[in-house]
BAZAKOL-563595 format. One line per field, with one value per residue: residue number from 0; y, z, x of N, C-alpha, C, O in turn; chain; residue in three letters. Coordinates in pm, 1 decimal, always signed. Last residue first. Example, Ala and Ser with C-alpha at 12.3 -4.5 7.8 and 13.67 -1.06 7.14 Angstrom:
n = 1_0
n_yy = -225.0_-569.0
n_zz = +708.0_+780.0
n_xx = +1285.0_+1319.0
ca_yy = -106.0_-450.0
ca_zz = +714.0_+780.0
ca_xx = +1367.0_+1230.0
c_yy = +3.0_-330.0
c_zz = +787.0_+780.0
c_xx = +1290.0_+1320.0
o_yy = +113.8_-331.9
o_zz = +803.9_+846.5
o_xx = +1340.9_+1423.6
chain = A_A
res = ser_ala
end
This chain:
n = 142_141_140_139_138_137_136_135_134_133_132_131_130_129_128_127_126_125_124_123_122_121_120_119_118_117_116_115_114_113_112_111_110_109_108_107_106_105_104_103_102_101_100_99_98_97_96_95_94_93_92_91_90_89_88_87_86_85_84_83_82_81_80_79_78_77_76_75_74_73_72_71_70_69_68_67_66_65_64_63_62_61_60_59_58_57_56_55_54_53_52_51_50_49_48_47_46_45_44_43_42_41_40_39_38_37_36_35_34_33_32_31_30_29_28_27_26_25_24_23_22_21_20_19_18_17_16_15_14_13_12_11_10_9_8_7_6_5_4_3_2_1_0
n_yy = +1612.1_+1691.4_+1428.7_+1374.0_+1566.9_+1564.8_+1261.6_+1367.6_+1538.9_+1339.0_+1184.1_+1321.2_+1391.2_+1156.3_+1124.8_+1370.3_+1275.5_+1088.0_+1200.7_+1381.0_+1205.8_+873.7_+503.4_+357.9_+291.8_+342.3_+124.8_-27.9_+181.7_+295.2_+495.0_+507.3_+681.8_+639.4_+559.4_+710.1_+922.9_+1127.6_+967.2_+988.0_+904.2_+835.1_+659.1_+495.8_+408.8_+154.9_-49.5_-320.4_-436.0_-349.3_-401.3_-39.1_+179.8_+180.0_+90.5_+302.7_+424.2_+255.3_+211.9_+502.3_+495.9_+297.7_+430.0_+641.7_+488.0_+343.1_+572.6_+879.8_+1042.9_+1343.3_+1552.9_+1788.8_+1944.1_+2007.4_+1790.4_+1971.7_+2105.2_+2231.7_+2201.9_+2231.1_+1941.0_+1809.0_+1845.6_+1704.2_+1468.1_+1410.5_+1438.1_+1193.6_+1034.4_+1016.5_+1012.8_+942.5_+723.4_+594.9_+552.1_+585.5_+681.2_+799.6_+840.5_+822.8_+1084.9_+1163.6_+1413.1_+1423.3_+1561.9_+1640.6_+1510.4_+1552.0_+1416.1_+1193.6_+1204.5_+1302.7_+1110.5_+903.8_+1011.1_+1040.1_+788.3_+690.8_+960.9_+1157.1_+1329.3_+1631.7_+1794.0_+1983.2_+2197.3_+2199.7_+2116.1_+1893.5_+1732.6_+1799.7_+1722.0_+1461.3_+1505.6_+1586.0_+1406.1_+1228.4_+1263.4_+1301.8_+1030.4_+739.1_+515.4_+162.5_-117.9
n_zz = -2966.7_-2699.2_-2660.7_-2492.5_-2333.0_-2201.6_-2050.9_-1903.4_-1678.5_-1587.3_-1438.8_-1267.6_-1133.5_-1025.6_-853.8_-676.8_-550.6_-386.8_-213.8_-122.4_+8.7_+94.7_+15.7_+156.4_-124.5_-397.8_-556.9_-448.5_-661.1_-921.7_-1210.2_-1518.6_-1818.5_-2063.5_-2254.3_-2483.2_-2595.3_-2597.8_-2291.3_-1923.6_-1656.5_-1304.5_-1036.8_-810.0_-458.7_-590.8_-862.1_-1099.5_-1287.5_-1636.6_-1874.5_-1965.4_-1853.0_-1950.4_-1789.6_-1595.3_-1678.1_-1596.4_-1365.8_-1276.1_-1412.9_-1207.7_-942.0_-769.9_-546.9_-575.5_-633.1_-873.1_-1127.2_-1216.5_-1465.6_-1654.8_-1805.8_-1819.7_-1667.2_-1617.5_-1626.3_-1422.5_-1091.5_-930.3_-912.3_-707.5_-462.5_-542.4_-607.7_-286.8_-148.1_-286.3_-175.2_+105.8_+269.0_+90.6_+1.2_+204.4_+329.8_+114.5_-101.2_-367.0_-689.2_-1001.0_-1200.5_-1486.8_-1675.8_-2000.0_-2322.1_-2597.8_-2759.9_-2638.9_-2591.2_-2489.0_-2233.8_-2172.3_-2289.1_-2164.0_-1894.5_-1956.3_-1981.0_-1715.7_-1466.6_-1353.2_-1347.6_-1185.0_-1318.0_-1105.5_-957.7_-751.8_-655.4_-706.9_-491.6_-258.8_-323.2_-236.1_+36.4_+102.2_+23.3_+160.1_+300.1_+133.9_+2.8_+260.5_+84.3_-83.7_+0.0
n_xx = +3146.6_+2953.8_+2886.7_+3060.2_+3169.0_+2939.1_+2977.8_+3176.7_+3085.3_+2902.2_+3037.8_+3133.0_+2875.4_+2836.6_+3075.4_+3007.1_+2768.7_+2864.4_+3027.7_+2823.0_+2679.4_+2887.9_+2750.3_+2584.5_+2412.1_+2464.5_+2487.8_+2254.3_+2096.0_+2265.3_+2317.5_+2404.6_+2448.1_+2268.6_+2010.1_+1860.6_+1698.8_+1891.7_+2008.1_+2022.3_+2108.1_+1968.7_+1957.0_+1735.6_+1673.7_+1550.1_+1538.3_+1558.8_+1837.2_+1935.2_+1853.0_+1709.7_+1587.3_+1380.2_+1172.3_+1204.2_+974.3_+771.4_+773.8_+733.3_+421.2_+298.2_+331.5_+376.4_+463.0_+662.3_+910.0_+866.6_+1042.4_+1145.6_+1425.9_+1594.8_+1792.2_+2049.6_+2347.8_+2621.0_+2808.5_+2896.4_+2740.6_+2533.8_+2434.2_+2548.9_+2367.9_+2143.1_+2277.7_+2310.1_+2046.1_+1955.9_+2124.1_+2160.4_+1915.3_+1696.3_+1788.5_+1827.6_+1569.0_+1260.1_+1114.3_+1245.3_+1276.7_+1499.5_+1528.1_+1746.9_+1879.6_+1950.5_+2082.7_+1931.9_+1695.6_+1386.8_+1172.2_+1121.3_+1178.0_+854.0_+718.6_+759.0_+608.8_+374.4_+268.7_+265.2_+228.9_+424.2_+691.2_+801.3_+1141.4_+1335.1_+1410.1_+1444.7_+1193.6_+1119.7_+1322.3_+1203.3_+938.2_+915.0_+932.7_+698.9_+557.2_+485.8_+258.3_+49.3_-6.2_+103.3_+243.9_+68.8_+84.5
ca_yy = +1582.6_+1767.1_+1530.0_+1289.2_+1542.5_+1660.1_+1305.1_+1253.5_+1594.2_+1516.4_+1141.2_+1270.0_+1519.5_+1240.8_+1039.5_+1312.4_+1418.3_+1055.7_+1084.1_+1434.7_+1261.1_+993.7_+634.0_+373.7_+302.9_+475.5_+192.0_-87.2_+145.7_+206.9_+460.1_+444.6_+623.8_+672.9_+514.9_+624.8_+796.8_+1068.4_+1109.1_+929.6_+1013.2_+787.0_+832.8_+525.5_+557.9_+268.3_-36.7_-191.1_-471.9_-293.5_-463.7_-204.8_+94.9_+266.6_-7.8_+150.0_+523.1_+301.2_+95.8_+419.3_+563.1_+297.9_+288.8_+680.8_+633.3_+303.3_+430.4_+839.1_+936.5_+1251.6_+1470.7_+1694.7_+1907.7_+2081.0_+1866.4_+1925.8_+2024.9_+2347.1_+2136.7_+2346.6_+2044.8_+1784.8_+1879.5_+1868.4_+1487.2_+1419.5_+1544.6_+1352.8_+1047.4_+1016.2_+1082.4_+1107.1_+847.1_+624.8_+627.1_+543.1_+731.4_+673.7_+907.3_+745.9_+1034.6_+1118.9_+1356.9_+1412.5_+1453.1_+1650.2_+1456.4_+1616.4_+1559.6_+1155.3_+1115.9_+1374.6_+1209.4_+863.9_+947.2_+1181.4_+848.8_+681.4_+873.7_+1072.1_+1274.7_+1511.6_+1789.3_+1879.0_+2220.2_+2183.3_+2261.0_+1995.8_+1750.4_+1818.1_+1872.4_+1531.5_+1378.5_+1690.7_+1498.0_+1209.6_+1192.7_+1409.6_+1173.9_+876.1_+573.3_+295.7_+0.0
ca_zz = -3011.7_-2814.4_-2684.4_-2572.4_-2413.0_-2268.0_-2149.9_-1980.5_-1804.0_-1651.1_-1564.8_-1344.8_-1221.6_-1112.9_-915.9_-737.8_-652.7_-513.1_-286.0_-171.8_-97.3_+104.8_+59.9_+246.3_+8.6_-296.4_-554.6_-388.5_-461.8_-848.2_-1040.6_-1395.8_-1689.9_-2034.2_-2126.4_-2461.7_-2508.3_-2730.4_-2430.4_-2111.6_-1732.8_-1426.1_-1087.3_-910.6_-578.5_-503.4_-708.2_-1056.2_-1221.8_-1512.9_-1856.5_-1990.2_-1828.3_-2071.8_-1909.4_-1541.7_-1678.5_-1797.3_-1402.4_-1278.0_-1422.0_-1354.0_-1008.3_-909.3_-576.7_-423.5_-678.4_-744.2_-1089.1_-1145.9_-1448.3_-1495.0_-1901.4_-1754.3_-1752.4_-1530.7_-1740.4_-1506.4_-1205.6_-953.8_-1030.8_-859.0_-468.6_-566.2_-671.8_-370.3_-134.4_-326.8_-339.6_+12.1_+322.4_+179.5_-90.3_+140.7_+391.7_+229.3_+57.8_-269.0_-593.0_-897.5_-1103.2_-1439.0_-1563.3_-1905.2_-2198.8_-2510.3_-2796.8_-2701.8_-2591.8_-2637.7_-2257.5_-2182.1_-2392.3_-2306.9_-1866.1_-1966.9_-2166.4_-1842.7_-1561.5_-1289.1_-1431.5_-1223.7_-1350.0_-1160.4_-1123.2_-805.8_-622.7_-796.7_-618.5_-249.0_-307.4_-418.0_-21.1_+141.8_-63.5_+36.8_+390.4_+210.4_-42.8_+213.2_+148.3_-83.0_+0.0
ca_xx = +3197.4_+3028.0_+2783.2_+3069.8_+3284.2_+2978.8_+2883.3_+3256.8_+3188.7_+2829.4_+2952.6_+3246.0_+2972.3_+2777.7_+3019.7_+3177.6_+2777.4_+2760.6_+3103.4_+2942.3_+2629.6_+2845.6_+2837.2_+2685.6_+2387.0_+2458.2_+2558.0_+2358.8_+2064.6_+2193.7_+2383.3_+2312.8_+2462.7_+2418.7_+2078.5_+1919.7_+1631.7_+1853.8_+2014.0_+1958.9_+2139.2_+2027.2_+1999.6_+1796.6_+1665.4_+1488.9_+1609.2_+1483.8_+1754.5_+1904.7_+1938.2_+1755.7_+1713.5_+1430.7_+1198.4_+1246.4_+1084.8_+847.6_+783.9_+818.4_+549.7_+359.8_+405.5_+377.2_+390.1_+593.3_+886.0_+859.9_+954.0_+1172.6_+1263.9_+1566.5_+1656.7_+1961.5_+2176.4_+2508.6_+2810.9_+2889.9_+2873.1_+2622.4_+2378.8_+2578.7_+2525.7_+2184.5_+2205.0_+2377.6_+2124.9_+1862.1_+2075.8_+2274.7_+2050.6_+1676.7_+1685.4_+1965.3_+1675.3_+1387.1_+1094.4_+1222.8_+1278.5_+1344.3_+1573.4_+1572.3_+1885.4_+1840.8_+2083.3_+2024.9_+1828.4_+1461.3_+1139.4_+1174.5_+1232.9_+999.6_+721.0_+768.4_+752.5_+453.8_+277.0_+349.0_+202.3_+364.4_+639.4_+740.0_+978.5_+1293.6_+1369.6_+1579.0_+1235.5_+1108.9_+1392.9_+1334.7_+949.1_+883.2_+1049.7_+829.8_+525.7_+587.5_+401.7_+129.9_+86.3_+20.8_+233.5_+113.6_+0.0
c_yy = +1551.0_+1712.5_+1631.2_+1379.5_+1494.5_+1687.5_+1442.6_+1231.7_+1425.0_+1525.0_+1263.3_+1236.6_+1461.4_+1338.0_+1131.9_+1245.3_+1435.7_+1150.6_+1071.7_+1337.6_+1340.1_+1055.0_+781.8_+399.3_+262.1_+422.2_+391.0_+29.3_+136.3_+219.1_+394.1_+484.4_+602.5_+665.5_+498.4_+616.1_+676.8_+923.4_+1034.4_+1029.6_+947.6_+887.8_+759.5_+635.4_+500.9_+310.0_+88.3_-219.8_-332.6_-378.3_-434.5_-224.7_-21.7_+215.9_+46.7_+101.5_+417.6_+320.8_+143.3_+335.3_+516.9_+381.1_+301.3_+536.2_+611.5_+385.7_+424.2_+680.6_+908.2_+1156.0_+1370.6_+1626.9_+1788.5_+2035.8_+1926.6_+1958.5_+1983.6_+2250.9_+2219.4_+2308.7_+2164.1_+1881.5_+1897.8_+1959.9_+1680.0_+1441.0_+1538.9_+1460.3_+1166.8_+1077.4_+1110.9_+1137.4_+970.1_+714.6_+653.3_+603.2_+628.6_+756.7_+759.2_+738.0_+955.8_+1041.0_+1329.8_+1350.8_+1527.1_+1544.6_+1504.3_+1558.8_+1619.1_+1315.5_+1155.9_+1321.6_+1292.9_+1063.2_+970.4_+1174.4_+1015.6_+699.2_+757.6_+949.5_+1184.0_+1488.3_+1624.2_+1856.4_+2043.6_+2201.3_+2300.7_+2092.2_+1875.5_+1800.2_+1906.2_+1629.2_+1443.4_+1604.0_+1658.0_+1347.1_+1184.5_+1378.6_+1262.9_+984.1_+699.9_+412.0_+124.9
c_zz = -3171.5_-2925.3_-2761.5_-2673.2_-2511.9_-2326.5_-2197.7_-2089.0_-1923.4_-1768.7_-1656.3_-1473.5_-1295.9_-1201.8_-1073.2_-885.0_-692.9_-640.1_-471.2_-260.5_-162.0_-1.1_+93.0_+207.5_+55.7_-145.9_-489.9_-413.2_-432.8_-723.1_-991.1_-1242.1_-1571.5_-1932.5_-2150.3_-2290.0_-2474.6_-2696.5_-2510.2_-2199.2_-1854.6_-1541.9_-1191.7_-981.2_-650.5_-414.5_-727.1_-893.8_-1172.7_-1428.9_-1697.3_-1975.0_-1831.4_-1998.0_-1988.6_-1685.3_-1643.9_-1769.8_-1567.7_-1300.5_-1398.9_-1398.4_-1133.6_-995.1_-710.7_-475.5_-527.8_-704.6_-915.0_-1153.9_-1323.4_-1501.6_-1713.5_-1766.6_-1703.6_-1624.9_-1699.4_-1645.1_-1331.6_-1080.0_-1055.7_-939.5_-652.2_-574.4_-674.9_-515.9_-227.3_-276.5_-365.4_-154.9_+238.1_+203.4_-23.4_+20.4_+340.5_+253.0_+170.6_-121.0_-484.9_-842.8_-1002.6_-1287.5_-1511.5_-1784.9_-2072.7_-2397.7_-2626.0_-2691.5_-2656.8_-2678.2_-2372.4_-2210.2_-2333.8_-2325.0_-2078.2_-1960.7_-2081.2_-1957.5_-1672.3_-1364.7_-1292.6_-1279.8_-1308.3_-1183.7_-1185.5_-958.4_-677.6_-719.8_-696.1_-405.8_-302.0_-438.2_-188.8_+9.2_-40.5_+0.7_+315.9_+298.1_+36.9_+168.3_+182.7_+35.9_+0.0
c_xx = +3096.1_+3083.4_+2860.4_+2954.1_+3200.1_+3058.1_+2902.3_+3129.9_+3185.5_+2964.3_+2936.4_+3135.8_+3085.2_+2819.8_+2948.0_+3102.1_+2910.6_+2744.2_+2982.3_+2993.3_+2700.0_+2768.0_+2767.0_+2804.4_+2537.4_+2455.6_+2565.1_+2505.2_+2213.3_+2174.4_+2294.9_+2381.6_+2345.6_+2501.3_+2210.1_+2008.9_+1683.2_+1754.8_+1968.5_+2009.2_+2094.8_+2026.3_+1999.2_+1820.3_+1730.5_+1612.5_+1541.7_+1587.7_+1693.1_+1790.2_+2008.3_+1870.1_+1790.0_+1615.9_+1331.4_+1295.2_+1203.1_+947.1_+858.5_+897.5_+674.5_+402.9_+448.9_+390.1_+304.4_+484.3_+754.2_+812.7_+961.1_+1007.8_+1305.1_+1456.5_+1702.2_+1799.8_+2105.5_+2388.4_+2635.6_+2791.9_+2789.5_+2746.9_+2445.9_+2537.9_+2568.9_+2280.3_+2195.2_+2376.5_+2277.0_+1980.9_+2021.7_+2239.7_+2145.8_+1857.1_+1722.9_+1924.0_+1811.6_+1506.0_+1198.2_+1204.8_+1228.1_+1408.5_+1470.7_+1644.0_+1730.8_+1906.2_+2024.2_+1984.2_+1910.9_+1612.3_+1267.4_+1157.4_+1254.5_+1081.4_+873.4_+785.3_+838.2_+619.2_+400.4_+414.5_+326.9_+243.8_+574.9_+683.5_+926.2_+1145.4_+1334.0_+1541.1_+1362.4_+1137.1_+1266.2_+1364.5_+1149.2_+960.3_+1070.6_+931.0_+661.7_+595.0_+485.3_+219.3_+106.3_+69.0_+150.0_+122.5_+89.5
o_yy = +1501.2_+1792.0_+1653.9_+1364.4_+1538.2_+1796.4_+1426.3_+1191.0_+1443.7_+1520.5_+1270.7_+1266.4_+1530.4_+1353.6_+1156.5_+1304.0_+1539.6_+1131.0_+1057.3_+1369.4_+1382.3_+993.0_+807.4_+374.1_+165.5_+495.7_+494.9_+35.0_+230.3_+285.1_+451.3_+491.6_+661.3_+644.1_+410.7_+718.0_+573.2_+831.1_+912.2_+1146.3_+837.9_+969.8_+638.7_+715.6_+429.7_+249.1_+129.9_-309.8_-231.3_-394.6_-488.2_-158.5_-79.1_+215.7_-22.2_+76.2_+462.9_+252.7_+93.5_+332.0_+485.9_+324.9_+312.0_+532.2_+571.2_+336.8_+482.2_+648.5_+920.5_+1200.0_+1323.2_+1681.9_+1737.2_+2107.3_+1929.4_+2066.5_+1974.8_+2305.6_+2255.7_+2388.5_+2216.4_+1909.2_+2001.6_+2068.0_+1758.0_+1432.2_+1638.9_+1555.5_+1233.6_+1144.2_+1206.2_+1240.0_+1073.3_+771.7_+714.8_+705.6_+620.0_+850.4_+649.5_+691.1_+1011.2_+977.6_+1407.3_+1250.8_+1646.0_+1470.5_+1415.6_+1570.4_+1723.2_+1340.4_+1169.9_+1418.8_+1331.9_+1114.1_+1033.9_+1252.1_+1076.4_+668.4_+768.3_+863.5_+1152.6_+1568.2_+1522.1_+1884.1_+2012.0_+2215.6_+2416.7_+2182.7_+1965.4_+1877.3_+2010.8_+1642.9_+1467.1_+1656.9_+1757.4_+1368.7_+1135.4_+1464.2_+1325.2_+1049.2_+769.9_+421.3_+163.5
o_zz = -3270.2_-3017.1_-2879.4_-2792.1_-2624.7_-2383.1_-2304.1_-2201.7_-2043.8_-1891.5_-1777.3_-1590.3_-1382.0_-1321.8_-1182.5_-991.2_-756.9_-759.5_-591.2_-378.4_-267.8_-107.5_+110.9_+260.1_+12.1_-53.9_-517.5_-335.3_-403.9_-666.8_-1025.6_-1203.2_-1547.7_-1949.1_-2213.6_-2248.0_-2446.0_-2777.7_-2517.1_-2178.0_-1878.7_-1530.5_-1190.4_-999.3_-592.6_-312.0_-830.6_-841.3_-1196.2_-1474.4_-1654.3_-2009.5_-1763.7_-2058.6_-2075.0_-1711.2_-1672.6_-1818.7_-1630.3_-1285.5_-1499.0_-1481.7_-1178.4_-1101.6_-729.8_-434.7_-419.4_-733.1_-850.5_-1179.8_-1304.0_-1577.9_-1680.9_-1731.6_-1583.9_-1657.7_-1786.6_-1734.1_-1338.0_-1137.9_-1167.0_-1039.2_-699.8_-630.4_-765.3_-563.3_-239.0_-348.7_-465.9_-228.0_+259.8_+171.4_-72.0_-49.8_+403.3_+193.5_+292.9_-63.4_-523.8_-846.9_-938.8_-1267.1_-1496.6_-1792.7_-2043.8_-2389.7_-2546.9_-2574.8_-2722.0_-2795.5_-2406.3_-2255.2_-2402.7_-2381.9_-2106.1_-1990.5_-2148.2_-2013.4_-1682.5_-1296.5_-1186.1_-1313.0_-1359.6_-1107.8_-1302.8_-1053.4_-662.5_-745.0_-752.1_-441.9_-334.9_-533.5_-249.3_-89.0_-104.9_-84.2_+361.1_+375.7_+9.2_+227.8_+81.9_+99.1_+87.5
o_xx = +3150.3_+3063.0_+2833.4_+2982.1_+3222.7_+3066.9_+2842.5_+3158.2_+3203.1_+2957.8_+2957.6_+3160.8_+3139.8_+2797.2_+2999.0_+3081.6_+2926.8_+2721.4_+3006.1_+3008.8_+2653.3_+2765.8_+2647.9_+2912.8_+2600.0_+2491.3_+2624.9_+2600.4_+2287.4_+2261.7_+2191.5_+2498.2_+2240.1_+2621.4_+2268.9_+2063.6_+1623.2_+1748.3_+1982.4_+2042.4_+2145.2_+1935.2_+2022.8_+1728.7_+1812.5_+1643.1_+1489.8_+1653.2_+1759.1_+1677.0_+2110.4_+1968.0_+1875.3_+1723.0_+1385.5_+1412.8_+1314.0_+1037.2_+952.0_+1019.6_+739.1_+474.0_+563.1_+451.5_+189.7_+378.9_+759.9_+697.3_+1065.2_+895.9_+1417.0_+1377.0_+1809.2_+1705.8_+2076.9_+2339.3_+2549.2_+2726.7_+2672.0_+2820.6_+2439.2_+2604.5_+2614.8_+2298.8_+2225.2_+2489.8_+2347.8_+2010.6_+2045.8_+2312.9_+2220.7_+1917.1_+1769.1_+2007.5_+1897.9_+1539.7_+1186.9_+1260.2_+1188.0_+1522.2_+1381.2_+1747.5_+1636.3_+1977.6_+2038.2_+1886.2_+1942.8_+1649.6_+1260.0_+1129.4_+1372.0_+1142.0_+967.6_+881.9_+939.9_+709.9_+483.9_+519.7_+449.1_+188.1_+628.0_+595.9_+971.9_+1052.5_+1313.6_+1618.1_+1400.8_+1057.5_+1329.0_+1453.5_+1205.1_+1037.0_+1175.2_+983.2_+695.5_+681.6_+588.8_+261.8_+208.8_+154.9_+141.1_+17.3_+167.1
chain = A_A_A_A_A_A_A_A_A_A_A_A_A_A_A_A_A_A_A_A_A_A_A_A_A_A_A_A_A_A_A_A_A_A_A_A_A_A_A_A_A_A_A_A_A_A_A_A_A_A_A_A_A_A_A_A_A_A_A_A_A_A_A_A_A_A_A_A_A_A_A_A_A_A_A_A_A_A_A_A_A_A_A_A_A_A_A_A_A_A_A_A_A_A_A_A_A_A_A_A_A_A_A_A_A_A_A_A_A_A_A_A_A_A_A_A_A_A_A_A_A_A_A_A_A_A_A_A_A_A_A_A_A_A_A_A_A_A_A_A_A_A_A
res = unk_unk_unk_unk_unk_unk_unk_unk_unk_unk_unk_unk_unk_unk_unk_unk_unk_unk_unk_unk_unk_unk_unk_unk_unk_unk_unk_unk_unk_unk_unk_unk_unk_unk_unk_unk_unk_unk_unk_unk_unk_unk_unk_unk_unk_unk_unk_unk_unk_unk_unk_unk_unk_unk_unk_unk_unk_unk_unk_unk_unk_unk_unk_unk_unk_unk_unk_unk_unk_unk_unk_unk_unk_unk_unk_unk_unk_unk_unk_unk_unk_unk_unk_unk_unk_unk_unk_unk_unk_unk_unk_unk_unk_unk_unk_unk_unk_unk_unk_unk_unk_unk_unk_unk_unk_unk_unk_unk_unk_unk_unk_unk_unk_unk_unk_unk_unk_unk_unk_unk_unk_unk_unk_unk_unk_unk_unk_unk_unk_unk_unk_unk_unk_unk_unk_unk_unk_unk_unk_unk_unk_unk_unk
end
């Protein structure tokens, strides 16, 4: 059973306030996705504890990076299922986990970070992470 939206709804509020757009259907998951070639940061959001301590605050840490997309979207897992579940399909070859970061272009999948790959580090260590991705897609984007 799902949690109650207003017990999530601080959890939402930490990424659109960063400019991230929710998507909470399917077809809106498809359309930003195929909205436009540059690269996307999509991020399923989680009401647990490596969501709140490591991913969302590492994630904002990341956006001051100069390379940092600007085009954001989030899904919320537990919430928003099917949503999710799309925004899920576009990571093939990806088991699902709660939070997942992940960067697309062109509706393609460029990087992942996973659960197992946030829980018990820092959000500093995660926004390292990220920003190494940011430049190494703007190399690849420029080019």
């Amino acid at each position: 059973m799902p949690y109650p939206p207003m017990m999530v709804q601080p959890m939402r509020e930490e990424l659109t306030r960063l400019g991230f757009r929710e998507l909470v259907t399917p077809e809106a998951v498809d359309s930003e996705i195929a909205a436009s070639g540059e690269p996307m940061l999509l991020v399923v959001n989680s009401i647990c504890g490596c969501a709140a301590g490591v991913a969302r605050p590492g994630v904002a840490l990341s956006l001051s990076h100069p390379a940092a997309p600007k085009r954001r979207a989030t899904v919320f897992a537990g919430q928003d299922v099917e949503a999710t579940a799309r925004a899920r399909s576009y990571f093939e070859g990806f088991p699902p986990s709660s939070p997942q970061i992940a960067i697309l272009s062109g509706g393609r999948l460029i990087h992942l970070i996973q659960r197992q790959e946030i829980e018990g580090r820092t959000a500093q260590q995660i926004a390292s992470v990220l920003e190494a991705a940011y430049e190494k897609i703007g190399t690849r984007v420029a080019s």
